[in-house]
C-alpha positions in Angstrom: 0.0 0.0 0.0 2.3 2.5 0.5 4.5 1.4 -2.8 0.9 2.3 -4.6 0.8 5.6 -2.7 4.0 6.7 -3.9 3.6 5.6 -7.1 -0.1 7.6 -7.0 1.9 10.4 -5.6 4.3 10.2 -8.5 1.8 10.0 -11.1 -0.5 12.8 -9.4 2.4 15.1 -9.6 2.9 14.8 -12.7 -0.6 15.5 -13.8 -0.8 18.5 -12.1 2.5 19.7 -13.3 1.6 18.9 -17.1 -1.8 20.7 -16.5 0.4 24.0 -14.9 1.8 24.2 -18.3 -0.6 23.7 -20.2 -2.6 26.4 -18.4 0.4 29.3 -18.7 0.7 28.3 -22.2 -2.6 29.4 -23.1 -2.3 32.4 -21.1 -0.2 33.7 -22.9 -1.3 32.3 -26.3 -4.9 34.5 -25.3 -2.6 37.9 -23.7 -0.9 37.6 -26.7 -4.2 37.6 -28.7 -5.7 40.1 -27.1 -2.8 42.6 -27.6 -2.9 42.0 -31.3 -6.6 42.5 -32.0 -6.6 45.7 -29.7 -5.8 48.6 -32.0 -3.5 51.7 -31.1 -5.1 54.6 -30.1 -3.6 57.4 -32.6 -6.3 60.4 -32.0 -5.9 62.6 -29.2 -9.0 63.6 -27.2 -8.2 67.5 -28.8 -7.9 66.0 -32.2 -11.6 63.8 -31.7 -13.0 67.0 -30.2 -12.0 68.8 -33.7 -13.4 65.8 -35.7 -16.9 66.1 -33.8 -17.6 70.3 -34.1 -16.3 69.7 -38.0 -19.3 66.8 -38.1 -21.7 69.4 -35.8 -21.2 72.8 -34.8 -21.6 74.2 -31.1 -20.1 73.8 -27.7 -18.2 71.2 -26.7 -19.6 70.4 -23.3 -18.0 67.0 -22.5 -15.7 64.4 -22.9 -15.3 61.2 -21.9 -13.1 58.0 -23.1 -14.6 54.8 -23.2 -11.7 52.1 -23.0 -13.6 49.2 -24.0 -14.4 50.1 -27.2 -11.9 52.7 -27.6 -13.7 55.9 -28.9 -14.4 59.3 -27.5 -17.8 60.1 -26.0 -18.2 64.2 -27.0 -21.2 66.1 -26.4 -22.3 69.2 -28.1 -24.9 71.7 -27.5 -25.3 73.0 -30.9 -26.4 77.1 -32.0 -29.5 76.2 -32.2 -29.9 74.7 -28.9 -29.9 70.9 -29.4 -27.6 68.7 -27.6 -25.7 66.3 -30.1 -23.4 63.1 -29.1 -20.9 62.1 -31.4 -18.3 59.0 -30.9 -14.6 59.0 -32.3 -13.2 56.4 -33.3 -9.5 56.9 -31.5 -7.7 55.2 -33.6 -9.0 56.2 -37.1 -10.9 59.2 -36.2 -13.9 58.7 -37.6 -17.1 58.9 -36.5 -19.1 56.0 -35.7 -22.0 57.0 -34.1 -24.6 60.3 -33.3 -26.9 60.7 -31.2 -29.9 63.7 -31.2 -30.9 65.1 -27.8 -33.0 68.2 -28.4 -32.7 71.0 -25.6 -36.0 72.8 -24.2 -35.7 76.2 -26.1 -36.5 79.1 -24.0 -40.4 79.0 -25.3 -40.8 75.8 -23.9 -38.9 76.7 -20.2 -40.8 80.0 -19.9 -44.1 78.5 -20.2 -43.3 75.5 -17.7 -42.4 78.3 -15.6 -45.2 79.9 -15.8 -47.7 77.5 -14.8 -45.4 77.0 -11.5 -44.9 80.5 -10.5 -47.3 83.6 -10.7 -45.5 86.9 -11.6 -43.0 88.5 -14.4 -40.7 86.5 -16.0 -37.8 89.7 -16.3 -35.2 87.3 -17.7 -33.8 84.3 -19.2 -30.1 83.2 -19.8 -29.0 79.5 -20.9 -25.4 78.3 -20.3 -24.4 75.9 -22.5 -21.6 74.4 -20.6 -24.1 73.6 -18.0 -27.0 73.0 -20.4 -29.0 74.9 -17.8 -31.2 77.9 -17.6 -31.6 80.8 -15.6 -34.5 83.2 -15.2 -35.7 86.0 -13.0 -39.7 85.9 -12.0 -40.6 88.8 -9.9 -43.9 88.0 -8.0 -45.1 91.1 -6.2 -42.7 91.6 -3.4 -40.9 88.8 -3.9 -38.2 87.5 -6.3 -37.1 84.0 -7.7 -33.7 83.3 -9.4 -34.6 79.4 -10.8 -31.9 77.3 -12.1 -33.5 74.6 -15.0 -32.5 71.6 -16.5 -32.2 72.1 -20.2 -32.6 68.3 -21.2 -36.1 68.0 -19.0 -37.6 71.3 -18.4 -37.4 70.8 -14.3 -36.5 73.6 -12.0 -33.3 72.2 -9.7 -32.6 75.3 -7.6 -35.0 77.7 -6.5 -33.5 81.0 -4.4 -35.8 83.2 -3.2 -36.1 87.0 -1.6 -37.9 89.6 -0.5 -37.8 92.8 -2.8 -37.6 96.3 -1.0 -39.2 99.5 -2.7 -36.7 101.8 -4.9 -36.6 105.4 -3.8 -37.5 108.2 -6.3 -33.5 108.6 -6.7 -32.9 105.0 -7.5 -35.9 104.9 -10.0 -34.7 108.2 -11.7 -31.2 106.6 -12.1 -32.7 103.5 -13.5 -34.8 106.0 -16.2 -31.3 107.5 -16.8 -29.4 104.2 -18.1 -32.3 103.9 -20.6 -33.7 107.7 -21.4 -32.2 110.4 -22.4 -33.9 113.4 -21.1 -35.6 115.3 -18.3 -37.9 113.3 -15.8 -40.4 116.2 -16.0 -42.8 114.4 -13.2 -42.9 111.1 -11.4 -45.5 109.4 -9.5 -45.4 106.5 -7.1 -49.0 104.2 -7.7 -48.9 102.0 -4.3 -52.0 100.0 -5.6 -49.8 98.4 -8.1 -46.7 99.3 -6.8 -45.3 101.0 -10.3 -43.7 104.5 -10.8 -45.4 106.2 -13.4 -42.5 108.9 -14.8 -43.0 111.5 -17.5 -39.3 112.2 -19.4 -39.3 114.7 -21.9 -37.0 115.0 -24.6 -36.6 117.6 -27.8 -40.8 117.6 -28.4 -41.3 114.0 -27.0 -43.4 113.4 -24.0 -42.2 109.7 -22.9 -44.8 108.6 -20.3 -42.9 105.4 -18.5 -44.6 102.4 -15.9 -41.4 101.2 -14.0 -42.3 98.1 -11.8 -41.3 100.1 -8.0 -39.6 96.7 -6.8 -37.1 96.4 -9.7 -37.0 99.8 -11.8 -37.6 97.4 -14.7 -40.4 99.0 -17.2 -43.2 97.4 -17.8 -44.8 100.1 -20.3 -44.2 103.1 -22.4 -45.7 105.3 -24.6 -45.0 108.4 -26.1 -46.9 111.7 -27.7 -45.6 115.1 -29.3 -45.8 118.1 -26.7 -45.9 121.6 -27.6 -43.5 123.7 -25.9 -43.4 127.2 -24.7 -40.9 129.5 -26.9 -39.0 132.2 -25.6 -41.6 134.9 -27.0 -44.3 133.1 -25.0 -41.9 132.7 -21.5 -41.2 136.4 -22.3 -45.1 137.6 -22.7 -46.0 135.5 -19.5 -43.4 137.0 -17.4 -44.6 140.4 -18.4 -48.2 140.1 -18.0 -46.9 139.7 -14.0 -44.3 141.5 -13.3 -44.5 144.6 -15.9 -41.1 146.2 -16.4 -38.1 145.6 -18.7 -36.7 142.1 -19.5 -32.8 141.7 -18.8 -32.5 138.2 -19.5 -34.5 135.0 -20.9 -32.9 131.6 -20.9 -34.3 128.1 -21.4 -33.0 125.1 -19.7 -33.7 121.9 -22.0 -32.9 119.5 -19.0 -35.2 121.0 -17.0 -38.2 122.1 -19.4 -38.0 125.5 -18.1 -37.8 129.1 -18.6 -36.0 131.8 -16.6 -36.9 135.2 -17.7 -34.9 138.0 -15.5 -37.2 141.6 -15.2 -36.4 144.7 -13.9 -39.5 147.0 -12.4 -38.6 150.1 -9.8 -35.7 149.2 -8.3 -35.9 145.3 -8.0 -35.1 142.2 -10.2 -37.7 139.9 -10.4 -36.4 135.9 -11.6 -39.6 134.2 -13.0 -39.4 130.7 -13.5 -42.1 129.3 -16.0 -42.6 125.9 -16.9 -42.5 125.2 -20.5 -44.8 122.5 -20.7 -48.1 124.0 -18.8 -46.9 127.9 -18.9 -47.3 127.7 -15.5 -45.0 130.4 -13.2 -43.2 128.0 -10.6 -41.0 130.2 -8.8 -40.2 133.9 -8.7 -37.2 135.3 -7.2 -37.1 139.3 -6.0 -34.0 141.3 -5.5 -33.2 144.6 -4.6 -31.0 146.2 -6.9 -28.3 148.6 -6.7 -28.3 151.8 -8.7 -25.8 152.0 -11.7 -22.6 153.8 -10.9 -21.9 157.4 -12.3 -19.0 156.2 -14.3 -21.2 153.6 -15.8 -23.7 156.7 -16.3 -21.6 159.1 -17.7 -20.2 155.9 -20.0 -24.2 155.7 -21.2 -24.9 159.5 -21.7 -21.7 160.5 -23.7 -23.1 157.2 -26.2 -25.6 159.6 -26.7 -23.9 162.8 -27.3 -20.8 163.7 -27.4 -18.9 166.5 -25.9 -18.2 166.4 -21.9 -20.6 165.9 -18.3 -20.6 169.0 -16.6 -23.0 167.3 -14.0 -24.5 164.1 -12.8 -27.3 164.3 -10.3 -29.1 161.1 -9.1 -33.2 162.0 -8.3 -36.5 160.2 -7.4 -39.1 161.1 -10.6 -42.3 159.6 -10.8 -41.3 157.3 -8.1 -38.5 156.0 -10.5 -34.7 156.5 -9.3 -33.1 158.2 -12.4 -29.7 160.4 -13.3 -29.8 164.0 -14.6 -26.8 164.2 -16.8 -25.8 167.4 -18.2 -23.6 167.1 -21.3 -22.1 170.4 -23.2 -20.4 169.8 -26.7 -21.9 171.4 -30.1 -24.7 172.1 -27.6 -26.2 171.4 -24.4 -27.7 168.6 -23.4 -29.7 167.4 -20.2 -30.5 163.5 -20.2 -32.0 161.3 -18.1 -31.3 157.1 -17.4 -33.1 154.9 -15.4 -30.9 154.3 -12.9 -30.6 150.8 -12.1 -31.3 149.6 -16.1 -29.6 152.4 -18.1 -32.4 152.9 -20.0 -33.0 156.4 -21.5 -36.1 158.0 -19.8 -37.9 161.2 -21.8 
């Protein structure tokens, strides 16, 4: 028996020994296989990217290498808002398969939207590295920034806040940025919680809603507005304030008028608004009588020769100067003293 068992031993041995090599053989028969059906990978993951926007044009968004079958994975979001997948071939660059995944377009998303949220959609952005959009949906008080998915239409990120009123500075400065021109009136509408502003500009009348949470208009219109000329400021002013007019300017940026008149001894400033006609403001300022220089300068204007006397009088309750000039003959004239104008 234990002859046998060596024997057994022997023979057992050798089996297992014979099967060892057998098994490594084929190993290495099937490694080498394998290396010689696998092919060389020859395209760079730049190079495949160029291959797939020369096939479809757009973003590249991603890239992936798939090892097992040895192509690039690229995906594309094209101008037009689709989303294209096109495989590589890394070895011979070409490409061996595409795949259409069409995008929501913005339509689409704002009308989703829409039925989930109540409000004004103020804007909408897509990011095609993300494949994701963006919008702004003002609700009253309140104001959503939503983040959705561009392949299935669904909102993923909802932030939320609470808006505050603009002031009257803020809203005028967001007119500014898009108007050119003077904010003639504006008007706060709490009901609705709008600005309504009036801008004019040249012989425009812009009248502009701006949503009082935001400063973003929500409507405009606009009309042609007479304005006041300079003969009309001028008759206005006068039908007041009856004396002589020094001065009349017109401020475009304000819509006004400022028409300067002199009566007695006082300057009146009469500000007139050029839209209505209306007098706004009026300024009064005692003035100081001409010098007798200045007088002197004014009568020998009128006749030469020399002043042998200056004499400054109350007339008619107007403050004038007696100026006697003597040259071919003598003269005695008389200025109103505070405008230099020649009285009879």
């Amino acid at each position: 028996m234990i002859k046998w068992a060596k024997v057994l031993s022997t023979s057992a041995l050798g089996t297992v020994i014979a099967c060892s090599s057998i098994t490594t053989s084929h190993a290495a028969e099937m490694k080498t296989a394998k290396a010689e059906t696998t092919e060389p990978m020859s395209i760079s993951q730049a190079q495949a990217k160029g291959i797939a926007l020369q096939d479809c044009k757009g973003t590249v968004t991603s890239t992936e290498f798939k090892q097992e079958s040895s192509v690039y994975v690229i995906t594309i979001v094209t101008n037009s808002l689709e989303q294209r997948i096109v495989e590589v071939n890394a070895s011979t660059g070409k490409v061996v398969k595409k795949q259409e995944v069409k995008l929501w377009t913005q339509t689409q998303v704002k009308e989703s939207v829409s039925k989930q949220y109540k409000g004004v959609i103020q804007s909408i952005t897509f990011n095609k590295e993300t494949r994701e959009y963006t919008l702004t949906v003002v609700d009253g008080k309140v104001e959503y920034t939503l983040t959705v998915d561009g392949l299935t239409g669904k909102v993923i990120h909802e932030n939320k806040k609470e808006l505050q009123l603009m002031s009257e500075q803020k809203i005028k400065e967001a007119i500014a940025k898009q108007y050119s021109g003077y904010v003639y009136s504006l008007e706060f509408k709490e009901a609705a919680s709008e600005y309504i502003a009036v801008i004019l500009k040249d012989s425009i009348q812009y009248t502009v809603t701006l949503d009082a949470f935001t400063g973003k208009v929500v409507n405009t219109s606009q009309q042609a507005v007479k304005l006041l000329t300079r003969q009309d400021a001028r008759d206005l002013a006068l039908a007041t304030y009856a004396g002589k007019v020094r001065m009349v300017e017109y401020d475009q940026n304000a819509a006004i008028f400022t028409v300067k008149i002199i009566k007695d001894n006082k300057e009146y400033t009469v500000t007139i608004d050029a839209v209505s006609g209306e007098i706004t403001h009026v300024k009064q300022d005692k003035l100081q009588p001409l010098t007798e220089n200045a007088v002197k300068d004014l009568a020998l204007k009128h006749q030469e020769g020399k002043v042998e006397h200056i004499e400054l009088i109350t007339e008619n309750s107007i403050t004038v100067y007696v100026v006697l000039v003597s040259g071919s003959k003598q003269q005695t004239l008389k200025f109103n003293a505070y405008t230099g104008q020649e009285c009879s």
